[in-house]
LODO-249970 format. One record per residue: residue in three letters; x, y, z of N, C-alpha, C in turn. Coordinates in pm, whole numbers, padded with zeros to 5 digits, always signed. Layout:
! residues N
AlaXYZXYZXYZ...
***
This chain:
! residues 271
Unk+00014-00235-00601+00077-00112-00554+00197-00150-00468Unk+00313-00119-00504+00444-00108-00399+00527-00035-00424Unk+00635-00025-00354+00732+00051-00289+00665+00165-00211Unk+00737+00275-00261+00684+00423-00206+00582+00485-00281Unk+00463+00433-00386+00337+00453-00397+00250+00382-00274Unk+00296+00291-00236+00243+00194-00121+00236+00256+00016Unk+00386+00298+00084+00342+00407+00169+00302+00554+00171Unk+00306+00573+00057+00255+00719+00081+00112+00673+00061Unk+00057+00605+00033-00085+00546+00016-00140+00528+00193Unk-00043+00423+00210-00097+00398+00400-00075+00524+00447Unk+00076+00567+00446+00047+00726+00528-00054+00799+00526Unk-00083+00859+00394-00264+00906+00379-00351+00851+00416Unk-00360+00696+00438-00481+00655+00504-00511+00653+00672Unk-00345+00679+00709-00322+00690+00849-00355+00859+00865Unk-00331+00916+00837-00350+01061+00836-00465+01094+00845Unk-00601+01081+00725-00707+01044+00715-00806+00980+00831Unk-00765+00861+00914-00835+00839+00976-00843+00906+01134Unk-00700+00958+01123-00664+01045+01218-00716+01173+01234Unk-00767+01226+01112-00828+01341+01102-00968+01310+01119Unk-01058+01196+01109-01150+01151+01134-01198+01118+01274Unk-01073+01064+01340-01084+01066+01417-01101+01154+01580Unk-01036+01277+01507-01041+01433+01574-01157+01480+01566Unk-01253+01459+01448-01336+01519+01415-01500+01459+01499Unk-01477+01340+01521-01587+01246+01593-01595+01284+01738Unk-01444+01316+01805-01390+01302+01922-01472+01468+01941Unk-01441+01570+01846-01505+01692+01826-01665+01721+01854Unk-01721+01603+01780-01865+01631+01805-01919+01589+01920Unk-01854+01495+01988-01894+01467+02131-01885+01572+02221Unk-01739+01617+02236-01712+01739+02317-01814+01863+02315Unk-01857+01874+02170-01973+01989+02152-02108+02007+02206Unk-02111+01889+02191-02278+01824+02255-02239+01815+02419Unk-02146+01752+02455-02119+01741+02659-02147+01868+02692Unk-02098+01988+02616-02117+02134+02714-02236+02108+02719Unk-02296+02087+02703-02481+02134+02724-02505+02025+02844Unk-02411+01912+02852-02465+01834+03011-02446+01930+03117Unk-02486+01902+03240-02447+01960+03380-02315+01914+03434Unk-02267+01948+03538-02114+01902+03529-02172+01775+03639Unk-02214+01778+03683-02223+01621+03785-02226+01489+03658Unk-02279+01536+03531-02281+01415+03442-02191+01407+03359Unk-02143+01485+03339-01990+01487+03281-01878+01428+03379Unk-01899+01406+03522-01802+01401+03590-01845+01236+03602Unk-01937+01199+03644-02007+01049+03602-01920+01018+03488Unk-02006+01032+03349-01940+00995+03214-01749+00988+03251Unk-01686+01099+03298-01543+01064+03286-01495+00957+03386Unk-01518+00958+03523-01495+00875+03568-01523+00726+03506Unk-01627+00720+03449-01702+00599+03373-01531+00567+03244Unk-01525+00659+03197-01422+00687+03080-01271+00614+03125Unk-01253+00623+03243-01121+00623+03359-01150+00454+03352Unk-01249+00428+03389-01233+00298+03488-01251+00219+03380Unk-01259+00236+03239-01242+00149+03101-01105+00145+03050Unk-01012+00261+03053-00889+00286+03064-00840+00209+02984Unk-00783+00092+03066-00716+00028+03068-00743-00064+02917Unk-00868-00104+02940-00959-00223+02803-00894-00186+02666Unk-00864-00030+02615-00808+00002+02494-00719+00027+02534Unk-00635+00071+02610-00486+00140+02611-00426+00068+02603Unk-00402-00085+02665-00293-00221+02652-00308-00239+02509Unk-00383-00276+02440-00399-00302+02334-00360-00229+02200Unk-00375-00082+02236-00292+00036+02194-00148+00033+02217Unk-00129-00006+02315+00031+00047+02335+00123-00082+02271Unk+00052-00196+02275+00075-00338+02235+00122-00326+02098Unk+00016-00259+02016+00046-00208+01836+00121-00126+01828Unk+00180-00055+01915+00223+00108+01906+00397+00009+01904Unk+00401-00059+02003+00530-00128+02048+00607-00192+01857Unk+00444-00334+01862+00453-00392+01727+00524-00307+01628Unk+00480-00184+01582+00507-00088+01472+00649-00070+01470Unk+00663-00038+01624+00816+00054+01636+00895-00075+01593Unk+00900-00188+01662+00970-00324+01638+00968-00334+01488Unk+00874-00300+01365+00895-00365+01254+00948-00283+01222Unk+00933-00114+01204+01001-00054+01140+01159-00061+01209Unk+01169-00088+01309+01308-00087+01353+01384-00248+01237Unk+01317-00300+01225+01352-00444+01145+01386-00378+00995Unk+01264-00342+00989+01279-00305+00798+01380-00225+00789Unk+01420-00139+00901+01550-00034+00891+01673-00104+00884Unk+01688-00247+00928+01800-00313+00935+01839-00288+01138Unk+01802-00207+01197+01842-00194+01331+01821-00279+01442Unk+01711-00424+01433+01694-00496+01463+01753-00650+01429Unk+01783-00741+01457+01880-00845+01417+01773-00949+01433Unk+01737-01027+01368+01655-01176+01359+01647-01237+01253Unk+01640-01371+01236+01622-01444+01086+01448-01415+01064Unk+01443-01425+00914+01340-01394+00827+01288-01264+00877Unk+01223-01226+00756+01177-01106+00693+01025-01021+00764Unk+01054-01054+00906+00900-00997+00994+00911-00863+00987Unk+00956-00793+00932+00954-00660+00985+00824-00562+00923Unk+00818-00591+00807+00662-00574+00749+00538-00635+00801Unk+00559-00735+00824+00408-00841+00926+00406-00750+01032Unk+00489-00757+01088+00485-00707+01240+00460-00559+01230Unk+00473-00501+01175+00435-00334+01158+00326-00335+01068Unk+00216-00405+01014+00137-00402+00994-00005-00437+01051Unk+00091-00591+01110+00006-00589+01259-00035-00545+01328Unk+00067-00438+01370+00072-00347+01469-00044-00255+01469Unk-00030-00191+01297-00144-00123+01259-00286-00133+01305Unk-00343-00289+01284-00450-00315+01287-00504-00315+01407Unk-00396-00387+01509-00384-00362+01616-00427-00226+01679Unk-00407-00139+01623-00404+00053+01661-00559+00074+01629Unk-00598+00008+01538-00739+00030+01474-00830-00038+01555Unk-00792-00162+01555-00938-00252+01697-00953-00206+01827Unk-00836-00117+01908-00809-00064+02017-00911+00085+01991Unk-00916+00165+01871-00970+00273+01873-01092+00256+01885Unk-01155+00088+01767-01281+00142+01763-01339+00068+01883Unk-01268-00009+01985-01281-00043+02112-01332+00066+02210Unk-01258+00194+02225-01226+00293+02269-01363+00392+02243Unk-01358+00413+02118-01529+00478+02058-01653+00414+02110Unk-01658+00256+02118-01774+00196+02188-01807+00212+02329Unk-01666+00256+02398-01664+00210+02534-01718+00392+02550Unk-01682+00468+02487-01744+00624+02514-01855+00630+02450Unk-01924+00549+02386-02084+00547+02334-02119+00488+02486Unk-02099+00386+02526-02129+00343+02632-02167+00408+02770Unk-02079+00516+02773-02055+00612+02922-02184+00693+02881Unk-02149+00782+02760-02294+00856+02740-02431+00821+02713Unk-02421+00657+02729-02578+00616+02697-02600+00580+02851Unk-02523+00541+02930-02512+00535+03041-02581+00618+03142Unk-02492+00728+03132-02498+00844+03202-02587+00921+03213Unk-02609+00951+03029-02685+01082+02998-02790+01016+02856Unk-02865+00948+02880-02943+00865+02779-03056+00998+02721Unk-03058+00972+02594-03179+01043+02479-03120+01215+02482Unk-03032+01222+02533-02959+01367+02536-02854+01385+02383Unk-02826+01477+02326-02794+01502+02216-02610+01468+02197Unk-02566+01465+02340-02428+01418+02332-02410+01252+02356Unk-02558+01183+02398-02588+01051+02348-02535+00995+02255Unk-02677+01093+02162-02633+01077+01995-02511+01093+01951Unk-02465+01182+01935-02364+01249+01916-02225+01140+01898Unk-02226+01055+02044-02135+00984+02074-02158+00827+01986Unk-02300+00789+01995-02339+00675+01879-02292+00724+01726Unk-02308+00856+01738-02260+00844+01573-02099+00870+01554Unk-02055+00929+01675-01866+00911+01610-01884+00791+01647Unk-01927+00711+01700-01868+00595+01742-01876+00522+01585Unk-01969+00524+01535-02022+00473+01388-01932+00519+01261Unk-01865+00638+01303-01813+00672+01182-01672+00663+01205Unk-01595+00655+01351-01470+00580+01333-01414+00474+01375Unk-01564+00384+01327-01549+00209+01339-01561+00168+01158Unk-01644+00269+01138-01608+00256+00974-01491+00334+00902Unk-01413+00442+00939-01266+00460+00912-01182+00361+00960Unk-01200+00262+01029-01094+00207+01121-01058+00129+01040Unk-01222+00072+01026-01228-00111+00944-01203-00026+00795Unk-01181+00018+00741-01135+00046+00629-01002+00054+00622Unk-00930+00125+00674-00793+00132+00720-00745+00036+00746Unk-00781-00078+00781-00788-00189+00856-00733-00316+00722Unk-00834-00273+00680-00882-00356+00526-00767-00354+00443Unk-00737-00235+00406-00637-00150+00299-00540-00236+00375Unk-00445-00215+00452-00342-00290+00544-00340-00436+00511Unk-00428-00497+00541-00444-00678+00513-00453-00653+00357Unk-00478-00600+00281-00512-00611+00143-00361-00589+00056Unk-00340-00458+00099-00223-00413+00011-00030-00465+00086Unk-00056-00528+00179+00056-00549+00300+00093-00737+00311Unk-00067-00758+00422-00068-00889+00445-00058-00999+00357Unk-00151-00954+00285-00188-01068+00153-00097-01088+00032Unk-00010-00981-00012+00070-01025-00083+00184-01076-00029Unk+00185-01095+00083+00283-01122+00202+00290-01280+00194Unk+00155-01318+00226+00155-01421+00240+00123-01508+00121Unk+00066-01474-00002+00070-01540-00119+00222-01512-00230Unk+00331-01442-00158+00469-01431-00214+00501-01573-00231Unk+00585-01592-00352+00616-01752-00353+00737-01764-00288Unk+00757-01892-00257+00883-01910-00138+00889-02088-00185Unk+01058-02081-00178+01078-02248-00200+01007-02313-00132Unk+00972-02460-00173+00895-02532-00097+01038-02620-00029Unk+01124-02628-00086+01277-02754+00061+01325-02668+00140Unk+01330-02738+00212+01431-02708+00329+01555-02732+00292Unk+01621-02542+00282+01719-02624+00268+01870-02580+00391Unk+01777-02570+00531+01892-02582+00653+01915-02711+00646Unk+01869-02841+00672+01922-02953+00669+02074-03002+00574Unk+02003-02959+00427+02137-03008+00337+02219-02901+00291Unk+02228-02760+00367+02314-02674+00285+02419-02621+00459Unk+02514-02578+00420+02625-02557+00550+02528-02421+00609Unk+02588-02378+00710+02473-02242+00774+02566-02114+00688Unk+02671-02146+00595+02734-02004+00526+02666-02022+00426Unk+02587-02114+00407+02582-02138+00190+02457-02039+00152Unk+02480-02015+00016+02331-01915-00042+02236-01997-00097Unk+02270-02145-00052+02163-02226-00124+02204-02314-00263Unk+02080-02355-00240+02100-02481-00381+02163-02404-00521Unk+02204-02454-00596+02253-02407-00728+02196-02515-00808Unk+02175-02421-00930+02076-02502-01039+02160-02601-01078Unk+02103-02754-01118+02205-02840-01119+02260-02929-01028Unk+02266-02877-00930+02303-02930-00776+02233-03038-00740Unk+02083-03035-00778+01962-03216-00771+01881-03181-00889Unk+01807-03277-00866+01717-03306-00904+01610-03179-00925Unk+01642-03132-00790+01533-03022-00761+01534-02918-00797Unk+01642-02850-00917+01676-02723-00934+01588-02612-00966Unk+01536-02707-01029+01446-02578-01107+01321-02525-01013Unk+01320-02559-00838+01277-02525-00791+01329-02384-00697Unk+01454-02376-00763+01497-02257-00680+01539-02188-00833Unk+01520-02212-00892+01563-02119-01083+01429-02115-01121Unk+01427-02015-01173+01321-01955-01300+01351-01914-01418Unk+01251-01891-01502+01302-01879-01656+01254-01712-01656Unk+01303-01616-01732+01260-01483-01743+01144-01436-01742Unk+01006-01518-01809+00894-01492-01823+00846-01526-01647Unk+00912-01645-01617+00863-01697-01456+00888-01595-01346Unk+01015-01527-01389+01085-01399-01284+00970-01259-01349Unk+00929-01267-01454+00820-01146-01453+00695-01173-01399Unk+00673-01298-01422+00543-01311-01375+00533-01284-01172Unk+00643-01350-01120+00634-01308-00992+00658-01191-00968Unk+00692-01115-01035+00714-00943-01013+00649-00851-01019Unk+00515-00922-01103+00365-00876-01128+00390-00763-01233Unk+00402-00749-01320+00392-00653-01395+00522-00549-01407Unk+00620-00587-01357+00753-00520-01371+00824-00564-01535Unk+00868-00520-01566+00914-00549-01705+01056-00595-01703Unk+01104-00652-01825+01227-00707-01797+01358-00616-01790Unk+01358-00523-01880+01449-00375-01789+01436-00354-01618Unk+01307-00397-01580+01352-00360-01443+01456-00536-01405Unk+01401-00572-01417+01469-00749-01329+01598-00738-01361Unk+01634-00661-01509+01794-00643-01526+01826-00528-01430Unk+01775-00412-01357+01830-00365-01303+01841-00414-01183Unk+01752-00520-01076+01753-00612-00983+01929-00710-00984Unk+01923-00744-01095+02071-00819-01141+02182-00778-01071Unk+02176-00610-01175+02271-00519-01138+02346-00515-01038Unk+02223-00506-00935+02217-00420-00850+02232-00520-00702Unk+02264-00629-00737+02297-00773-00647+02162-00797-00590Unk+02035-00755-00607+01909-00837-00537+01853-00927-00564Unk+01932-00969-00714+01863-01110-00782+01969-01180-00820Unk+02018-01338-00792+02124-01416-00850+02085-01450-01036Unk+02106-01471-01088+02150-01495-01194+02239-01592-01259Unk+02194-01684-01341+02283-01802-01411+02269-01807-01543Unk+02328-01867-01636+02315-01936-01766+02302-02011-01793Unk+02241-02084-01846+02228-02240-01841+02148-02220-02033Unk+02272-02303-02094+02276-02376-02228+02143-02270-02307Unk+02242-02092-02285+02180-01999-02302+02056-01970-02304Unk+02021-02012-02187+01865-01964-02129+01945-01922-01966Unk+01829-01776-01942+01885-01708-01849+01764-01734-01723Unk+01847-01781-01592+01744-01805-01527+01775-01729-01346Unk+01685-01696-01313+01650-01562-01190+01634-01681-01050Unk+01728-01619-00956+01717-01673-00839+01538-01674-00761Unk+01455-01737-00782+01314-01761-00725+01290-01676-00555Unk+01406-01737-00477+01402-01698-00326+01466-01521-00303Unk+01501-01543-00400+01600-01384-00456+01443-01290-00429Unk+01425-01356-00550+01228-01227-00565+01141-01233-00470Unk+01167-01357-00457+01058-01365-00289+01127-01285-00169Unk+01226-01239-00178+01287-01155-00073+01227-01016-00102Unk+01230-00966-00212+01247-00864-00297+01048-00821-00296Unk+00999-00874-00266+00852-00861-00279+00814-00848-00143Unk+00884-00949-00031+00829-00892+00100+00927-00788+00119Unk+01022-00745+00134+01073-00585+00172+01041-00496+00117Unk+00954-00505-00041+00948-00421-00122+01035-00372-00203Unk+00960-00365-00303+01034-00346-00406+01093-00225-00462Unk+01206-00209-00490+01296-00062-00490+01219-00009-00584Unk+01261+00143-00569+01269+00210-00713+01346+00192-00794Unk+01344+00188-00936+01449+00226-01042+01573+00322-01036Unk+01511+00433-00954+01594+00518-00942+01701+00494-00836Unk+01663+00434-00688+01741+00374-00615+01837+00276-00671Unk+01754+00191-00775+01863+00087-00820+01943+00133-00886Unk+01915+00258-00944+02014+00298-01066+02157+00343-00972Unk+02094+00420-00840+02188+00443-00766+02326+00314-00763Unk+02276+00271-00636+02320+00141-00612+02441+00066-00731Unk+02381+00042-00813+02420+00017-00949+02583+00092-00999Unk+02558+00209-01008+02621+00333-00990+02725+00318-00924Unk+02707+00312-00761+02811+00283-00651+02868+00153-00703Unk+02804+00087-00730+02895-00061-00760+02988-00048-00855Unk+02955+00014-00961+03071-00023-01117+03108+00090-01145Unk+03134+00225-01032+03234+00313-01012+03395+00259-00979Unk+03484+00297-01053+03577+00212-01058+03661+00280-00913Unk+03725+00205-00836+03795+00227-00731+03947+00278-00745Unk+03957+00377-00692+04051+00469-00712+04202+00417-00692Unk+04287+00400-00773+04397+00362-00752+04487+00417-00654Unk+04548+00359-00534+04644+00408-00500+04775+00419-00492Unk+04841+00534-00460+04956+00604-00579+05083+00496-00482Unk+05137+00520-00620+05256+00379-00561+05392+00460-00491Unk+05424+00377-00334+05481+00446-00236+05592+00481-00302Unk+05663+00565-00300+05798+00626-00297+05919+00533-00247Unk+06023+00504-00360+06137+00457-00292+06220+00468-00227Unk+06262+00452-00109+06366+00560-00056+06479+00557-00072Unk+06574+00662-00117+06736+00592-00178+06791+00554-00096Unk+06857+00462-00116+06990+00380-00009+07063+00457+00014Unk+07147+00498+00084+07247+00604+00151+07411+00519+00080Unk+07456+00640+00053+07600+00547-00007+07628+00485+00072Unk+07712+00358+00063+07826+00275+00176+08008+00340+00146Unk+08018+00278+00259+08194+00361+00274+08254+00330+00167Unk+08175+00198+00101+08328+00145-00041+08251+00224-00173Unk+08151+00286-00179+08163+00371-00306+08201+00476-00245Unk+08277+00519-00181+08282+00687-00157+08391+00693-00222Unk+08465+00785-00295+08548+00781-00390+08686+00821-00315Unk+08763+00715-00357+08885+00745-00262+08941+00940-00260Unk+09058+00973-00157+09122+01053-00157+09266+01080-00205Unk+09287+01166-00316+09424+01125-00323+09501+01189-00222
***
């Protein structure tokens, strides 16, 4: 799953657990009216002086998120491609803090107000959004992390032997070429199931280098590995893109000459 099937996937799962999470937070509140207020005032204070245990940890992911999406937007400036790690991180981050947060309020009411029905109450949201969390949790490392980190990526270094302007090795250049070139079937196979109409629109569209070599066509490797951790466009975006590029640029109109003003020796004598 990627591009924008991918987040509208997490968004729903963020939404989802959020609504789950209202709903747990709900059944506690229902069950407390029936305490007396001296134990409710116990339980919150109890609630207060944990505070702190989930909220750093919350605000820590909350920070993470804003930082990656500020990256993936381009509004942030750093070498390599964290802006997805780090806003996914962040995520999980948001999730261990909650179901931190749910234990520490099972805690107050077993505390406080033991074998009472807002006890219960509080053991079972606690149970049911430690299992939304870790699911949410899951989905994130599954559909995010992991293809993240099994993306293929050159194995040289190549800051040592290339200037800090260059785009890198060129096929041909060593020995080593064919570690930064692929053959068409090699550029589909890392694309997972994209077809070769799409990789030609990647071409197009400048996100993939491209060579010839003794007519076999071969796909920049570090190109796709870029292209897999930012995610992968739509068709329709590329078609855009594409579009803007090989719109032809408007000629501009050629300046006007200005006439020379007669001089005194053509002015035509007087008789």
């Amino acid at each position: 799953m990627r591009g924008p099937n991918l987040q509208y996937f997490i968004l729903g799962a963020i939404i989802g657990v959020f609504v789950i999470s209202r709903v747990a937070d709900a059944m506690i509140d229902r069950a407390a009216i029936l305490l007396d207020r001296d134990t409710r005032d116990r339980i919150w204070k109890r609630e207060t002086l944990t505070l702190l245990w989930w909220r750093a940890p919350d605000l820590i992911g909350i920070a993470a998120m804003v930082a990656g999406i500020c990256k993936t937007q381009g509004l942030l400036r750093g070498g390599g491609a964290w802006g997805m790690p780090t806003m996914a991180a962040g995520l999980i981050v948001i999730c261990m803090s909650t179901i931190l947060r749910s234990w520490l309020v099972r805690s107050a009411y077993r505390s406080e107000a033991p074998g009472t029905p807002a006890s219960e109450s509080a053991s079972k949201a606690a149970v049911l959004v430690t299992g939304a969390e870790i699911l949410l949790a899951a989905c994130i490392g599954y559909f995010i992390l992991l293809p993240l980190a099994t993306a293929p990526s050159p194995t040289l270094n190549t800051a040592s032997t290339q200037p800090a302007n260059s785009k890198g090795p060129q096929a041909g250049d060593d020995k080593h070429g064919d570690l930064y070139w692929v053959s068409e079937p090699e550029a589909l196979t890392l694309l997972k199931g994209k077809d070769a109409a799409y990789l030609d629109l990647l071409v197009r569209a400048g996100e993939v280098r491209i060579q010839k070599d003794k007519s076999q066509k071969k796909f920049r490797r570090d190109d796709i590995s870029q292209s897999l951790i930012a995610g992968l466009p739509d068709e329709k975006d590329l078609k855009q893109i594409i579009a803007r590029k090989e719109q032809p640029a408007e000629k501009p109109a050629p300046a006007a000459i200005p006439k020379a003003a007669p001089s005194a020796d053509s002015q035509p004598l007087k008789e």
